[in-house]
C-alpha positions in Angstrom: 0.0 0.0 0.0 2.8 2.5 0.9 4.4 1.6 -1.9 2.1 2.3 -4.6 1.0 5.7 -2.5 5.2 6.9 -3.1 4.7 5.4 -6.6 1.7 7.9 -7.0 3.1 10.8 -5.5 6.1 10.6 -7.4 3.7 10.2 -10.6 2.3 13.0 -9.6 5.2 15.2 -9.0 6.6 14.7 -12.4 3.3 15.6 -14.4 3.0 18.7 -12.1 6.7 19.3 -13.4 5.9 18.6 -16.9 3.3 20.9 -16.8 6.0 23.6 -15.0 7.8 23.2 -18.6 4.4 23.9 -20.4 3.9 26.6 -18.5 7.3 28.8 -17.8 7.4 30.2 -21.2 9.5 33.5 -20.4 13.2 33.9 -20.3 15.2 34.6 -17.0 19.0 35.2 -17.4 21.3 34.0 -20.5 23.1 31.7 -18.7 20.0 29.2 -19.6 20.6 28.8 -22.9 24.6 30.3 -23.4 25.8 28.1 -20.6 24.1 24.9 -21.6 21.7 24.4 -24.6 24.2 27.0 -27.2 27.0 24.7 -25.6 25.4 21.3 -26.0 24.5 22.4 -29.6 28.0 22.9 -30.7 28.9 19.7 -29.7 26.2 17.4 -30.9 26.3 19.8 -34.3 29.5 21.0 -34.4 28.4 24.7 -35.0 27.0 27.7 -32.8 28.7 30.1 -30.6 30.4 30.0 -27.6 30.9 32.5 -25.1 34.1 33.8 -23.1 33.2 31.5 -20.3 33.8 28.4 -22.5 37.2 29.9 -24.2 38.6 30.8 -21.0 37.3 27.0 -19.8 36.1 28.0 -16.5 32.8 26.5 -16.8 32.7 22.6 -16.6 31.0 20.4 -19.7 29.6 17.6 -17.6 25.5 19.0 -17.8 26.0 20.5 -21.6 27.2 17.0 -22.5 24.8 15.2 -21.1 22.2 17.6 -22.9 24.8 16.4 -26.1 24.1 12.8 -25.8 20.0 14.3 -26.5 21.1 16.0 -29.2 23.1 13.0 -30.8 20.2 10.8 -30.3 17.4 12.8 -32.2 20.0 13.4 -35.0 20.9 9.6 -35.3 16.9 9.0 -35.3 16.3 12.1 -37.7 14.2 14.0 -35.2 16.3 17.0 -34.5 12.9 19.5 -35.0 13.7 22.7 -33.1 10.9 22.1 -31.1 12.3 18.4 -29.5 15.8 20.3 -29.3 14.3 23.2 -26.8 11.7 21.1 -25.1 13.5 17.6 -23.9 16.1 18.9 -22.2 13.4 20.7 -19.7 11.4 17.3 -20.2 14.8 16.0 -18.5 15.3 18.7 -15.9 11.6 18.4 -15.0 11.9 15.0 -14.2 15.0 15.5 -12.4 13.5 18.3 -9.9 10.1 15.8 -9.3 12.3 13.1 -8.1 14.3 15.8 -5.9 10.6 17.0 -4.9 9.9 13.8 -4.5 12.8 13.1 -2.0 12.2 16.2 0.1 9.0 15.1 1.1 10.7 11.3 1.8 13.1 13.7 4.2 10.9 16.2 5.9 7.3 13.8 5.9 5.4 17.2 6.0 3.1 17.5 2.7 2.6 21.2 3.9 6.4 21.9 2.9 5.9 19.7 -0.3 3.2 22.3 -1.1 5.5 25.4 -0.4 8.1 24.1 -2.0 6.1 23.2 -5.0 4.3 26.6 -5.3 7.4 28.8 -4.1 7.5 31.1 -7.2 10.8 31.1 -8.0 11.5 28.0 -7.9 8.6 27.3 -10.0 10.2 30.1 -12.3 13.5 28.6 -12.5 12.8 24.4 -11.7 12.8 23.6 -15.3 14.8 26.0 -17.2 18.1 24.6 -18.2 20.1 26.6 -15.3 23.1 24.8 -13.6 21.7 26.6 -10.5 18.6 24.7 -10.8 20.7 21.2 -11.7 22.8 22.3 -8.6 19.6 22.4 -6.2 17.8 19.5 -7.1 20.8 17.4 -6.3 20.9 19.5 -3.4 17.6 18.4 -2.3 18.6 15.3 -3.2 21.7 15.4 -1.1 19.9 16.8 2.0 17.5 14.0 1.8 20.4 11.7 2.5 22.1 13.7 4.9 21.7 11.8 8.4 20.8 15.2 10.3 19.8 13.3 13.6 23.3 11.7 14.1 26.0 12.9 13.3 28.1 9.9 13.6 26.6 8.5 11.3 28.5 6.2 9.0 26.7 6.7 5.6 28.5 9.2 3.1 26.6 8.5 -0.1 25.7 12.3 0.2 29.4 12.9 -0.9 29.1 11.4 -4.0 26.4 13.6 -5.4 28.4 17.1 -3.5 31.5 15.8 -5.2 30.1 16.0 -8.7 28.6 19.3 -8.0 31.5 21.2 -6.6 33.3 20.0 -9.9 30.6 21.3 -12.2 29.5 24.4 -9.7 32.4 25.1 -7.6 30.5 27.5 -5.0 28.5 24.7 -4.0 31.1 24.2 -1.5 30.4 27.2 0.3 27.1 25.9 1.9 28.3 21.8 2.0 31.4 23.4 4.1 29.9 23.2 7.7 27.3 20.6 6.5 30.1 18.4 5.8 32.8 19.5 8.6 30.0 18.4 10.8 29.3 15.4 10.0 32.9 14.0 8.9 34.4 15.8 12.1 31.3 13.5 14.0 32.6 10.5 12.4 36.1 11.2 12.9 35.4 11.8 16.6 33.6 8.4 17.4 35.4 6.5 14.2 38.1 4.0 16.2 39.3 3.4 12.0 40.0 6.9 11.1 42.1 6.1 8.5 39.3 3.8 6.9 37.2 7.3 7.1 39.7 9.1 5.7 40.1 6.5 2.4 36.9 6.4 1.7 36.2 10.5 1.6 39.1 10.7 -0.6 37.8 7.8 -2.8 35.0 9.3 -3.6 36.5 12.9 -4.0 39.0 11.8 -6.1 36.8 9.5 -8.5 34.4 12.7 -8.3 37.5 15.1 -9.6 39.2 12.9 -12.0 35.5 11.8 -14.2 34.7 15.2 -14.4 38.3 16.5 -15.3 38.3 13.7 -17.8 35.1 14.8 -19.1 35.7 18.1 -19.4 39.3 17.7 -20.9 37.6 15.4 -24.1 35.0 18.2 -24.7 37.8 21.4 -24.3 40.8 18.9 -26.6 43.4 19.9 -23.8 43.6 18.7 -19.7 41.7 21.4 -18.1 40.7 21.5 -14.1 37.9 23.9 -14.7 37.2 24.4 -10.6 41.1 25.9 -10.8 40.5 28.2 -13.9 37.2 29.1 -12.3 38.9 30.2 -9.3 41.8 32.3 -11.2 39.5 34.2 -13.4 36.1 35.2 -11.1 38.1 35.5 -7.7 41.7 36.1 -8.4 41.0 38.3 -11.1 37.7 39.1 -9.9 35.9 38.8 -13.7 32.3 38.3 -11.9 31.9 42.4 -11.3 32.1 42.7 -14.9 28.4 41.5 -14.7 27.0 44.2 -12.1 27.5 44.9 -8.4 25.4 45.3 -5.6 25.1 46.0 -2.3 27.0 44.4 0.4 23.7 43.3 2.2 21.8 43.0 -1.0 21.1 39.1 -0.4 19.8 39.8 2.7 17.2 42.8 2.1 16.2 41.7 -1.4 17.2 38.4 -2.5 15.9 36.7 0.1 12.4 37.9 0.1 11.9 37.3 -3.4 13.2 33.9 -3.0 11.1 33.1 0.1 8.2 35.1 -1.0 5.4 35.2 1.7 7.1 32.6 3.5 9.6 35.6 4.5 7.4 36.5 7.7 7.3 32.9 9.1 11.0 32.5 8.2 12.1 35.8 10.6 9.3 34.4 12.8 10.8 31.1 13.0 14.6 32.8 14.0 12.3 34.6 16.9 11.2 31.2 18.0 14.7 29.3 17.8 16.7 32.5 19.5 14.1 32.2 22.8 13.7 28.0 22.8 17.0 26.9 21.1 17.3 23.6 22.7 14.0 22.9 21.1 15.0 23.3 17.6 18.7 21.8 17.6 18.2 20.9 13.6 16.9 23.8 12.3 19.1 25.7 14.2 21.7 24.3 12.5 20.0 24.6 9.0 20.1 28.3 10.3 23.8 28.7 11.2 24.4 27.0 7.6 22.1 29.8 5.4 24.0 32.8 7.5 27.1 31.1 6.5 26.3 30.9 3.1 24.7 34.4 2.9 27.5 36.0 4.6 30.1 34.2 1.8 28.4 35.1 -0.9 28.3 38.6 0.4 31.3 39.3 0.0 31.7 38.3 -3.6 30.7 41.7 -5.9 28.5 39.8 -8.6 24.9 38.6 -6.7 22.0 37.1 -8.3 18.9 35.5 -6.6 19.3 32.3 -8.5 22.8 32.2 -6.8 21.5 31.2 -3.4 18.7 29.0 -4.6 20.1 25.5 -3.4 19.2 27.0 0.1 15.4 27.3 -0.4 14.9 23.5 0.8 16.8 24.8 4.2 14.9 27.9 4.1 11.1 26.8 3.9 12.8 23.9 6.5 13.2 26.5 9.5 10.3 28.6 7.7 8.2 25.8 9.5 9.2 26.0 12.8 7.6 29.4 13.2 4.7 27.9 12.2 4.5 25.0 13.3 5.0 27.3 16.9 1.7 28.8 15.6 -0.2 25.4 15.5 0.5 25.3 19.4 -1.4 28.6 20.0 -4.2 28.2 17.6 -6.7 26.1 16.2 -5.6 23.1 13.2 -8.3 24.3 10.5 -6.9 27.9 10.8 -3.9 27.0 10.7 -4.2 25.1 7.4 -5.7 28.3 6.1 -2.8 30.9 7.2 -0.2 27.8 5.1 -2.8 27.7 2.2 -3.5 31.5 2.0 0.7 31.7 2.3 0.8 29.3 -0.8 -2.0 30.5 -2.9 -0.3 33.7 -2.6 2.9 32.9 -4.7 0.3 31.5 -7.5 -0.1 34.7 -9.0 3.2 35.9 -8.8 4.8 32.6 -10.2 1.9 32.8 -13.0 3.0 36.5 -14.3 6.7 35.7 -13.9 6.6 32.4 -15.7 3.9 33.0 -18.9 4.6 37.0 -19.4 7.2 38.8 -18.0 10.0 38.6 -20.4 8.6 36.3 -23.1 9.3 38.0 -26.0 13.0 37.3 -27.1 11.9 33.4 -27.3 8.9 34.2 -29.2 10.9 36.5 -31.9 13.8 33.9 -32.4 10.7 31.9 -33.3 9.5 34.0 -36.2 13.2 34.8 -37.2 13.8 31.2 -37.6 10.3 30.2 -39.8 11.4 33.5 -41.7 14.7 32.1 -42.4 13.6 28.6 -43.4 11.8 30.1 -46.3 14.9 31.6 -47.9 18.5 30.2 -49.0 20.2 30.0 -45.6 23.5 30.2 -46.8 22.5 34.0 -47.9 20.9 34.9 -44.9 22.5 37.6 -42.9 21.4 38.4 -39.0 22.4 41.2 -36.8 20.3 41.5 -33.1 21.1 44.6 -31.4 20.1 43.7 -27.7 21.6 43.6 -24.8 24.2 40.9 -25.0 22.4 37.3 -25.0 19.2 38.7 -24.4 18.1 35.7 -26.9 18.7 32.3 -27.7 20.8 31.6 -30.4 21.4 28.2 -33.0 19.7 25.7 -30.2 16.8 27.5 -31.5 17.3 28.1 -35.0 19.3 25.2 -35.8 20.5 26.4 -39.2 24.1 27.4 -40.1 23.5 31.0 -40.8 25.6 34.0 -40.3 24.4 35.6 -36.6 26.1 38.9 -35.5 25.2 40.0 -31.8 26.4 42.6 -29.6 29.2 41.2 -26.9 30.0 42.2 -23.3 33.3 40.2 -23.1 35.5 41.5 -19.9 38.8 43.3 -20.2 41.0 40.3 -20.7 43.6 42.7 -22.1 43.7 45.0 -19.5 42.6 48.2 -21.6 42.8 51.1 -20.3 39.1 52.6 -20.6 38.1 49.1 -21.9 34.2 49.7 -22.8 32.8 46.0 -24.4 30.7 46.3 -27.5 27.3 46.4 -26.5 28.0 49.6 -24.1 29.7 51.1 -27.5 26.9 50.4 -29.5 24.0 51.7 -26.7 26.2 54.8 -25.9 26.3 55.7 -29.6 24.1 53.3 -31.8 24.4 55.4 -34.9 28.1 56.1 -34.5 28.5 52.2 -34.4 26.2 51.2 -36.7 28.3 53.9 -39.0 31.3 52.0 -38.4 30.1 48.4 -38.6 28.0 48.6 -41.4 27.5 51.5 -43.4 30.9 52.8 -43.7 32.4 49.7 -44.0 32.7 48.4 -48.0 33.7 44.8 -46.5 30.2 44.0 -45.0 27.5 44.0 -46.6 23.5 44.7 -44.7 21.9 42.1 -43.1 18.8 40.3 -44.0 17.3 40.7 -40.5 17.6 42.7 -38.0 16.0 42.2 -34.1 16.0 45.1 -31.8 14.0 46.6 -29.0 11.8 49.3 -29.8 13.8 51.6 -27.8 16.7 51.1 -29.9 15.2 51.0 -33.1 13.4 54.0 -32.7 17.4 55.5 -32.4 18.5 54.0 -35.5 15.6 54.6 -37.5 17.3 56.2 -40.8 19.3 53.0 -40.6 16.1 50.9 -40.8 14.5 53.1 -43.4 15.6 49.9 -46.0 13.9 47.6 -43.7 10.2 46.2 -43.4 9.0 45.8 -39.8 7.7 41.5 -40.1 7.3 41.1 -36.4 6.7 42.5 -33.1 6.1 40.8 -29.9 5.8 41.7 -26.4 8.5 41.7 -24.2 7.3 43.4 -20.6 5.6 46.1 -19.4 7.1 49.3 -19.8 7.5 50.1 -16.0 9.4 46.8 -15.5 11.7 47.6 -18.4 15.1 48.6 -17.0 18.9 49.3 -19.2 18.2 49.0 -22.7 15.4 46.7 -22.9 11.7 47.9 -23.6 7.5 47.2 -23.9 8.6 45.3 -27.1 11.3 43.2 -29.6 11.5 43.5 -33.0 12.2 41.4 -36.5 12.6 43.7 -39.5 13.5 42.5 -42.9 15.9 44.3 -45.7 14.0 45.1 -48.7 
């Protein structure tokens, strides 16, 4: 009987991911598509683009190749539509975050913090999208889920295994296994009488961890590469990340962590009010606590911060979330209760619906129309130049033709420049100057077929576009949630 209840639940969890993949329709950040599907492409098709990160090989190739060996098998089979190449790697993803789902409820035995972390809307924003932050915290759910929390001394380390593998591929996963780990190895160590048995087998599984993915990533780079190492030398050493943006130093704490708990933010703080005046009540989640301030405080320090950076610790957060209220159940009544977790849920439905089906959808939907366009015409004529922000769109892993694709860059100063400016600041700073220099007074290109652009922008370079034929528009966001260079809508023109 229980088992065909965990066989249903599990069923159930990967069509309500399936569906997530119907549903999130938008774009989030380019890393989605430049750091994983443009990558995977290029191997499996050996053509498409790839960005400094890949050149400098500071990213690691284990979750683009997998996503390679998809590619290889819809070619062998002659089913490499555009549509199969953009949808089953989410199919994949989807499946991998309902089993991780699927194991947090084995873990925590609460459906209520199934349903929050179900419904959380970022989550749901990001759970699918082909994001090695979201690969990073499935297995991290996974992880926890094995993680013997109630003893310390205890003797299984499977949990390494799957932490191993991720600090190869995402080396800043080792800032929150750090006192996860040091606590329970230091445990064992303690009570071990065969500390050198202890001692082989961590480094057994490290070591099998570092040399598959070194071995991996050295076939797919064509030289030995530890990517972790490079990764270190160029985003802390030589601090590449600010590049990208700074923020404030408590800019985690005051913004990215409400978005990422969402209205699970009041019984969080609630919860730390409840552990600081009862802490020998709550010895686990006070521990889950010391391990997010840990984090937070790490990642503080770095100058580059996104929200999707600290999204392996939402299974921690909505964790200690409950304790404030599962304090409330004490004082009040079940029924209401279940109504202040459902109204708490329901909440994030509407946020997580917006995000996901509007809010940024149009670059996806105009690479769309550009690529029926282009299937209509000889490809091997067919010239593209999108003015956008760098990566603002997808590229060849959803166009999959072998055309000529100019975009704007934002490469860092590798060369140490003095008043380095990249080429997508050039361009917005001055579009007609560049487009001047690019393009019209330059006798050794020649106008491209199509060009994409915001309307922002192309309302700038009008006299350029006087030649062109507007063949699409679609909407992007709403103008008061526009920010930099993007706008209300993106563009497709057409040279006549």
């Amino acid at each position: 009987m229980r088992l065909s209840t965990e066989f249903g639940l599990l069923s159930f969890l990967i069509l309500w991911r399936l569906i997530n993949v119907i549903v999130v329709r938008t774009t989030h950040v380019p890393d989605e598509y430049w750091q994983s599907l443009e990558v995977a492409h290029r191997l499996a098709f050996s053509y498409g683009y790839l960005t400094w990160e890949w050149t400098t090989m500071i990213r690691s190739y284990m979750y683009p190749f997998l996503i390679s060996i998809l590619y290889r098998i819809l070619a062998i089979l002659s089913l490499d539509y555009v549509l199969l190449l953009t949808i089953l790697p989410r199919v994949f993803q989807a499946i991998l975050v309902a089993y991780a789902d699927y194991r947090f409820y084995q873990w925590t035995q609460n459906k209520w913090m199934l349903l929050s972390l179900c419904l959380n809307p970022f989550w749901y924003y990001c759970a699918t999208r082909t994001l090695i932050n979201s690969v990073e915290t499935a297995f991290t759910i996974i992880a926890l889920s094995i993680y013997p929390w109630r003893g310390s001394h205890a003797q299984n380390l499977n949990y390494l295994w799957i932490i191993g593998f991720l600090c190869m591929v995402r080396p800043t996963t080792a800032i929150m296994w750090f006192p996860l780990c040091f606590r329970h190895i230091f445990g064992i160590y303690y009570f071990q009488p065969k500390k050198k048995v202890l001692l082989g087998r961590c480094i057994l599984i490290g070591s099998t961890c570092a040399i598959i993915s070194i071995l991996v990533d050295s076939y797919c780079y064509g030289t030995f590469v530890i990517t972790p190492w490079k990764f270190f030398q160029v985003n802390v050493l030589r601090g590449v990340g600010s590049t990208y943006g700074t923020n404030h130093l408590v800019w985690y704490f005051f913004v990215a962590l409400p978005v990422l708990l969402g209205s699970h933010l009041f019984p969080f703080l609630f919860a730390c009010y409840v552990m600081y005046k009862r802490p020998n009540s709550y010895f686990q989640e006070i521990h889950m606590l010391v391990v997010i301030c840990w984090t937070l405080n790490i990642y503080t320090l770095m100058s580059h911060k996104e929200f999707r950076f600290i999204l392996p610790l939402l299974p921690l957060l909505i964790y200690t979330s409950f304790a404030g209220l599962n304090r409330l159940l004490i004082n009040i009544n079940a029924n209401v209760f279940k109504i202040i977790v459902a109204v708490l849920m329901c909440s994030n439905i509407i946020v997580g619906l917006f995000i996901s089906m509007i809010h940024q959808c149009g670059t996806l939907t105009i690479m769309e129309n550009l690529r029926k366009e282009i299937t209509r015409t000889n490809t091997s004529l067919t010239d593209t130049l999108i003015l956008t922000p760098c990566h603002s769109t997808p590229l060849y892993s959803h166009l999959h033709v072998n055309i000529s694709i100019r975009f704007l860059t934002c490469e860092p100063n590798f060369s140490n420049t003095k008043n380095y400016i990249d080429e997508a600041d050039q361009f917005f700073a001055n579009a007609t100057i560049w487009l001047r220099d690019n393009y019209i007074n330059n006798a050794k290109v020649t106008l491209p077929t199509y060009v994409i652009a915001f309307d922002k922008v192309a309302s700038e370079i009008s006299e350029f576009l006087r030649t062109y034929k507007l063949i699409a528009k679609e909407f992007y966001t709403f103008r008061s949630l526009t920010a930099g260079n993007y706008a209300e809508n993106i563009l497709l023109y057409k040279h006549v």
